[in-house]
VOVOMAR-786065 format. One line per field, with one value per residue (C-alpha): residue in three letters; x, y, z. Coordinates in steps of 0.5 Angstrom, whole numbers. Each point is the difference from the previous one (the first is absolute). Layout:
residuo <- c(ALA ...) .
u <- c(X ...) .
v <- c(Y ...) .
w <- c(Z ...) .
% end
This chain:
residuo <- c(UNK UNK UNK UNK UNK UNK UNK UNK UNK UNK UNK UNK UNK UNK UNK UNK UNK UNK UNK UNK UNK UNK UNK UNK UNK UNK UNK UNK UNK UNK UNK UNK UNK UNK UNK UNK UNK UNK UNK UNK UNK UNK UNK UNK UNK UNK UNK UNK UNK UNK UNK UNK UNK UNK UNK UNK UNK UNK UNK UNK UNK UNK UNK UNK UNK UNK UNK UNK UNK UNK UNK UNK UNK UNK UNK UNK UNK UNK UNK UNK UNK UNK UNK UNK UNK UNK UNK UNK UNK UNK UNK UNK UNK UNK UNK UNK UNK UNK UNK UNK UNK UNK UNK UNK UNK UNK UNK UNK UNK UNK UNK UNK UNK UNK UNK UNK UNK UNK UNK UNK UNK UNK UNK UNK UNK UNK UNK UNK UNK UNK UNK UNK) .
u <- c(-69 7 6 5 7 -2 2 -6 -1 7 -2 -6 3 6 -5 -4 7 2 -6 0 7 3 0 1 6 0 -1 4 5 5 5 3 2 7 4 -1 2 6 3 0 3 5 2 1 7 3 6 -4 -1 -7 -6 -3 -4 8 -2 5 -1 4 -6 -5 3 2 -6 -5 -4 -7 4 -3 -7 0 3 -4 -7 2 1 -6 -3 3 -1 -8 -1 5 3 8 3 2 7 1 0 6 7 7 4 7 4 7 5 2 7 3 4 -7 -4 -3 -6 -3 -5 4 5 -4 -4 -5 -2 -6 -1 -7 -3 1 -7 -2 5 -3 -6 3 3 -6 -6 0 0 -5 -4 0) .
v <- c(-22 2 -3 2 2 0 5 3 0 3 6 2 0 3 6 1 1 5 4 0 3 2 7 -1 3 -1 5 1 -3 7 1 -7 -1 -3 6 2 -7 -1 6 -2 -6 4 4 -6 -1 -6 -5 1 -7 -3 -1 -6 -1 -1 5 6 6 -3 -6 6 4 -5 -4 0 6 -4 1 7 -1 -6 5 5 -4 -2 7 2 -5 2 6 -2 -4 3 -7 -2 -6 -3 -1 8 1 -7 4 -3 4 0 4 3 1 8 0 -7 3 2 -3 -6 -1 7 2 7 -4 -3 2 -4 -1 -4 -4 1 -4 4 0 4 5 2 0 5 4 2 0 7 1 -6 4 6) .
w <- c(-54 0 1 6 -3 -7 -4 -2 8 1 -5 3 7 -3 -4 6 4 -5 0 7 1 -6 3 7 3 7 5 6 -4 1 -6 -1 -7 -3 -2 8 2 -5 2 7 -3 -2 6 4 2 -2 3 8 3 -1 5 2 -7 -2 -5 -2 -4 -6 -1 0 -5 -4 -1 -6 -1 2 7 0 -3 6 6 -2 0 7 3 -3 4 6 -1 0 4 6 1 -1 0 7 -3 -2 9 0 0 2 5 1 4 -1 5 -1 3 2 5 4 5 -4 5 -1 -6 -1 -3 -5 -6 -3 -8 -1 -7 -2 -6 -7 -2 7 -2 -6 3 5 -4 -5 6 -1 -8 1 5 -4) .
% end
């Protein structure tokens, strides 16, 4: 009788784990990888506003490299399983008056920006690289 959470179980299980999937690459998964994602790191513009994460390009690009390996994990399993999160659909946005001298209650006179969270950003600029 074994053990539960006893080291010889845990080898065992850890064994049976690896020759299982020691080979596996995933299918569907695209073209994720982080040399792909630390270059769209590195693309991104830096000193704009944050979205509704509070997050801003800075945090992203200054942040440990196991980021990466996390965000590319992540994307991959978007990918496969062609889900995103709820939060990468949630914007701010705001609207600026275009010429203060102008009708203030018409929309012509105003342009909109919408302050997204970084890490849809990322997603979104590389989708096409992801995909292929």
């Amino acid at each position: 009788m074994s053990v539960p959470n006893s080291p010889q179980q845990h080898k065992q299980l850890e064994a049976n784990f690896f020759s299982c999937y020691s080979h596996y690459v995933g299918e569907g998964c695209g073209t994720v990888n982080v040399e792909l994602i630390e270059r769209f790191i590195e693309n991104l513009k830096k000193g704009k506003a944050s979205g509704l994460d509070s997050l801003i390009a800075e945090h992203v690009s200054f942040a440990h490299r196991v980021l990466i390996v996390h965000l590319s994990l992540l994307f991959r399993i978007m990918l496969k399983h062609s889900l995103v999160p709820d939060a990468f659909g949630r914007s701010v946005v705001i609207p600026l008056l275009k010429n203060p001298d102008g009708n203030k209650f018409t929309s012509e006179n105003y342009r909109f920006i919408t302050l997204s969270p970084v890490i849809r950003k990322l997603f979104v600029n590389g989708y096409d690289d992801f995909t292929g």
